[in-house]
VOPAGU-2260 file (C-alpha; in pm, 1 decimal, decimal comma):
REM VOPAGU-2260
SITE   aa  ch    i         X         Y         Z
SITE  UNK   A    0      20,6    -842,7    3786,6
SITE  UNK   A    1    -227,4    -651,7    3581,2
SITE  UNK   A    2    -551,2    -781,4    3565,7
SITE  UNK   A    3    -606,1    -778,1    3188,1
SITE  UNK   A    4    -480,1    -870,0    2865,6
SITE  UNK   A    5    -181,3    -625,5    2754,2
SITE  UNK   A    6    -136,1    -413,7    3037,9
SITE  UNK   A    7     193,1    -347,7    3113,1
SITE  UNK   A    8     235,0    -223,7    3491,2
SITE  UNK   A    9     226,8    -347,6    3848,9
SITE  UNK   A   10     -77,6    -360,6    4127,2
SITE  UNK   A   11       0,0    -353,3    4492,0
SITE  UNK   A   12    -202,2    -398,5    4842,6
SITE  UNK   A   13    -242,9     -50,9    5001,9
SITE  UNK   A   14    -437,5     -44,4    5362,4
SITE  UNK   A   15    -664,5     229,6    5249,4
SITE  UNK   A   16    -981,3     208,1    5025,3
SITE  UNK   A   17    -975,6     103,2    4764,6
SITE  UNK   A   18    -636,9    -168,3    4914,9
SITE  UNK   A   19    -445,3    -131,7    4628,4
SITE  UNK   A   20    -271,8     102,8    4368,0
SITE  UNK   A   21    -242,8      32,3    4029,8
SITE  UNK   A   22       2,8     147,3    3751,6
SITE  UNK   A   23    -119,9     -89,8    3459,9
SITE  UNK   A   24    -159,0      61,0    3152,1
SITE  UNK   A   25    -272,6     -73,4    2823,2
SITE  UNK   A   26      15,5    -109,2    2557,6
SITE  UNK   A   27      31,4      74,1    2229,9
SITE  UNK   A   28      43,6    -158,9    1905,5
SITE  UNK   A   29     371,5    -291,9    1775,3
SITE  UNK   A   30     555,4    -168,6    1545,2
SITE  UNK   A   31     410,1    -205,6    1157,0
SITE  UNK   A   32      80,2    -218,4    1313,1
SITE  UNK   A   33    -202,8      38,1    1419,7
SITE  UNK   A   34    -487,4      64,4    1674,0
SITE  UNK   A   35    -617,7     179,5    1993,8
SITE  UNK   A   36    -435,6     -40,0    2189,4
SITE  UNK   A   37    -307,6    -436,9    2188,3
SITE  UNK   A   38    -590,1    -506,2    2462,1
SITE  UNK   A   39    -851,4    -327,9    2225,0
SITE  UNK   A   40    -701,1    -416,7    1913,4
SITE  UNK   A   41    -443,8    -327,7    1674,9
SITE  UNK   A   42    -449,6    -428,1    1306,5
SITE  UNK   A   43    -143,2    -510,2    1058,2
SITE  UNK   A   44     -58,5    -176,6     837,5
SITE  UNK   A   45    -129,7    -129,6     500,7
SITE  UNK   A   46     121,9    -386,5     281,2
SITE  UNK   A   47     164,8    -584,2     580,5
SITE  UNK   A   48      10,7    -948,3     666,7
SITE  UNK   A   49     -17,8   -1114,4     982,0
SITE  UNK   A   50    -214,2   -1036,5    1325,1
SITE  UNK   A   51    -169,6    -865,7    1656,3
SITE  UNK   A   52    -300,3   -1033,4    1984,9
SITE  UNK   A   53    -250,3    -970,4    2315,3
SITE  UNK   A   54    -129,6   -1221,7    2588,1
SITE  UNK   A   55     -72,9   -1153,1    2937,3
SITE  UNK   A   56     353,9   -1179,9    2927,9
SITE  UNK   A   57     553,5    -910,9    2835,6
SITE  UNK   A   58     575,2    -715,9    2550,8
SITE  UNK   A   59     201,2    -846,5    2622,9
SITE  UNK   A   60     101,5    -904,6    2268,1
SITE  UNK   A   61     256,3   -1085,5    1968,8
SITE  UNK   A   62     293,6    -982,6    1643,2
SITE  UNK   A   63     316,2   -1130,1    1316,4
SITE  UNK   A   64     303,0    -830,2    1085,9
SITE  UNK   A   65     530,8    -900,2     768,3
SITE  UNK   A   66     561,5    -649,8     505,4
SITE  UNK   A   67     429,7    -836,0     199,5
SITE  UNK   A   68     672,6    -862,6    -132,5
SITE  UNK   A   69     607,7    -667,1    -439,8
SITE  UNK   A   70     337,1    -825,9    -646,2
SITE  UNK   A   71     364,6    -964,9   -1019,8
SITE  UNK   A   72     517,4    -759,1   -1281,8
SITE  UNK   A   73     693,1    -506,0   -1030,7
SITE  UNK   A   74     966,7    -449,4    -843,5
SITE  UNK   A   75    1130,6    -254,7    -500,5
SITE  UNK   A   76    1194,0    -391,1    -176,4
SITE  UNK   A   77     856,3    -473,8     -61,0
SITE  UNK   A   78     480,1    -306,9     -81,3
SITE  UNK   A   79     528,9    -121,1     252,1
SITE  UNK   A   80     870,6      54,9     104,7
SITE  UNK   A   81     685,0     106,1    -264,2
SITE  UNK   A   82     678,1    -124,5    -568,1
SITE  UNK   A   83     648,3      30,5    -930,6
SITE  UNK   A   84     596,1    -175,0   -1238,7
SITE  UNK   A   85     876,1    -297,7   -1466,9
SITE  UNK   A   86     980,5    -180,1   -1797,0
SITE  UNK   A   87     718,5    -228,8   -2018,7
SITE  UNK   A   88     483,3    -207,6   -1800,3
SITE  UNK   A   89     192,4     111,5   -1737,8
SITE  UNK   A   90      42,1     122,6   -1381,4
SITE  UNK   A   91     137,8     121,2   -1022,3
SITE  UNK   A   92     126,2     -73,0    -695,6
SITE  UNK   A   93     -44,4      49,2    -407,0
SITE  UNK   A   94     -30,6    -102,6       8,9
SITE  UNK   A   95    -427,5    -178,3     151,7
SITE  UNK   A   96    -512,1    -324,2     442,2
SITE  UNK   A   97    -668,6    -636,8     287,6
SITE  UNK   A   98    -556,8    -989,2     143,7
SITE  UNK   A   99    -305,1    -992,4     -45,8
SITE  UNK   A  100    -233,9    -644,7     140,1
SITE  UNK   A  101    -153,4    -444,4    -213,4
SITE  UNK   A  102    -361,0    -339,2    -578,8
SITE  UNK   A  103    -184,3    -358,4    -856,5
SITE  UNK   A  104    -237,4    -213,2   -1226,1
SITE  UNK   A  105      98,2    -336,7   -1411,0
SITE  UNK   A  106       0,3    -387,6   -1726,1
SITE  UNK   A  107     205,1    -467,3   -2036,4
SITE  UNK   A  108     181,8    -212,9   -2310,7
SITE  UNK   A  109     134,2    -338,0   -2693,9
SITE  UNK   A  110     398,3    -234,3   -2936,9
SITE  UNK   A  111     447,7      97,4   -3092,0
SITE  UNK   A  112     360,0     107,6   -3405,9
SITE  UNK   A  113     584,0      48,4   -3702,7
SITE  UNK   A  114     683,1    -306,0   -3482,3
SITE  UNK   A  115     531,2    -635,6   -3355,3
SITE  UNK   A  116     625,9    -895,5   -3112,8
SITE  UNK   A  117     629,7   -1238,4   -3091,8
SITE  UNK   A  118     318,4   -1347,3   -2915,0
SITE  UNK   A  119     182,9   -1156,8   -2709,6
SITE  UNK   A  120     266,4    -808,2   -2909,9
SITE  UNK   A  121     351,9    -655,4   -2621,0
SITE  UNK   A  122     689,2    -418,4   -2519,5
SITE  UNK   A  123     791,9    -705,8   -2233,9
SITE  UNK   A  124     768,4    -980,1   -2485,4
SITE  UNK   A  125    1034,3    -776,0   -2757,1
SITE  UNK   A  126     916,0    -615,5   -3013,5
SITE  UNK   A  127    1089,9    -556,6   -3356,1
SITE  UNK   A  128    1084,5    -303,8   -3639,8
SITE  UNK   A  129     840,2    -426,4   -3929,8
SITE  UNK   A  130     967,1    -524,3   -4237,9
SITE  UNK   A  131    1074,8    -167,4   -4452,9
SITE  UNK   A  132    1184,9     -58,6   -4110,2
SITE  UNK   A  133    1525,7     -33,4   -3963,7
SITE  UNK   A  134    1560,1      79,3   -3542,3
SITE  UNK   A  135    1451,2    -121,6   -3246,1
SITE  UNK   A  136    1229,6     -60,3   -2946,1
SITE  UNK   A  137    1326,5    -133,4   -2571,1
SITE  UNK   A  138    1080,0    -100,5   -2226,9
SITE  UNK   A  139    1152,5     182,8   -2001,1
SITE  UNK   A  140     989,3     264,9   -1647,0
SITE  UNK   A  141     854,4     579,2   -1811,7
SITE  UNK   A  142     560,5     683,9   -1992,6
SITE  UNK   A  143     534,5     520,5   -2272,5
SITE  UNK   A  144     676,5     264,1   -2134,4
SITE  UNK   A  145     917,5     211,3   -2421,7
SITE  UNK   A  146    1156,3     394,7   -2638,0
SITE  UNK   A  147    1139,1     335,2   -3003,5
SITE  UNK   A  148    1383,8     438,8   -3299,7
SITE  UNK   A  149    1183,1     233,4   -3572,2
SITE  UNK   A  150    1212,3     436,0   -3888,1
SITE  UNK   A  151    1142,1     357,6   -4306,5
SITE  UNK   A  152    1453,0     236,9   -4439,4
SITE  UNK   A  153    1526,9     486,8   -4756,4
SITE  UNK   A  154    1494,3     315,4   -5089,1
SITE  UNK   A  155    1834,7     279,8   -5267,7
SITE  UNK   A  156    1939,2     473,7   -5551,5
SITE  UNK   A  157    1743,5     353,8   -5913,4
SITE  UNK   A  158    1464,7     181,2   -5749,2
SITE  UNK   A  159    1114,0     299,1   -5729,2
């Protein structure tokens, strides 16, 4: 056996100097992971929680890197694969290397004008034409973050 930590490879008795031949050599870092090597250290990838440590069976370390689910206000498979904020919502989600492995900047945008929301008066909540104002607004993934038809009614005929 190897004599350290995460070395994958075989030693064997040889009757010259030095009496033995080695082919251990240290193993790279698991997949969703990134390092020197699992005997040095490897560290979880961005958007990804857990640890890597090495032990002296094969694979020779264990891993519990996990990608980590989108955050709050977004959506997409997971941080690793990309997140992006929901209707309704300006920002964006991006995968670090420390707890809770992702920043996020989803934020809610207010109502266009010529509307208001319940409360909050913001495009998640609904919003709704103002009163003299026929249309209606809905949250999109694009910037604005909502479309809005909200227009002055016309006054009828004979009125001023």
């Amino acid at each position: 056996a190897c004599p350290s930590n995460s070395a994958a490879g075989a030693v064997s008795a040889t009757t010259t100097s030095p009496f033995y031949t080695s082919s251990c050599s240290a193993v790279v870092c698991p997949s969703n992971s990134a390092g020197v090597s699992a005997p040095i250290g490897c560290s979880c990838n961005a958007g990804y929680s857990g640890a890597v440590s090495a032990v002296t069976r094969s694979p020779f370390y264990t891993s519990s890197c996990s990608a980590v689910t989108c955050p709050t206000d977004s959506a997409g498979v997971n941080v690793p694969a990309g997140c992006s904020c929901n209707a309704g919502f300006a920002g964006s989600v991006s995968a670090v290397t420390i707890n809770p492995f992702y920043t996020s900047s989803c934020t809610a945008v207010a109502c266009p004008s010529n509307s208001a929301g319940q409360s909050p008066n913001i495009v998640p909540a609904g919003c709704l034409c103002n009163a003299g104002y026929a249309g209606a607004v809905s949250a999109t993934t694009m910037s604005p973050f909502y479309t809005s038809s909200c227009r002055p009614v016309v006054c009828p005929a004979n009125s001023a």
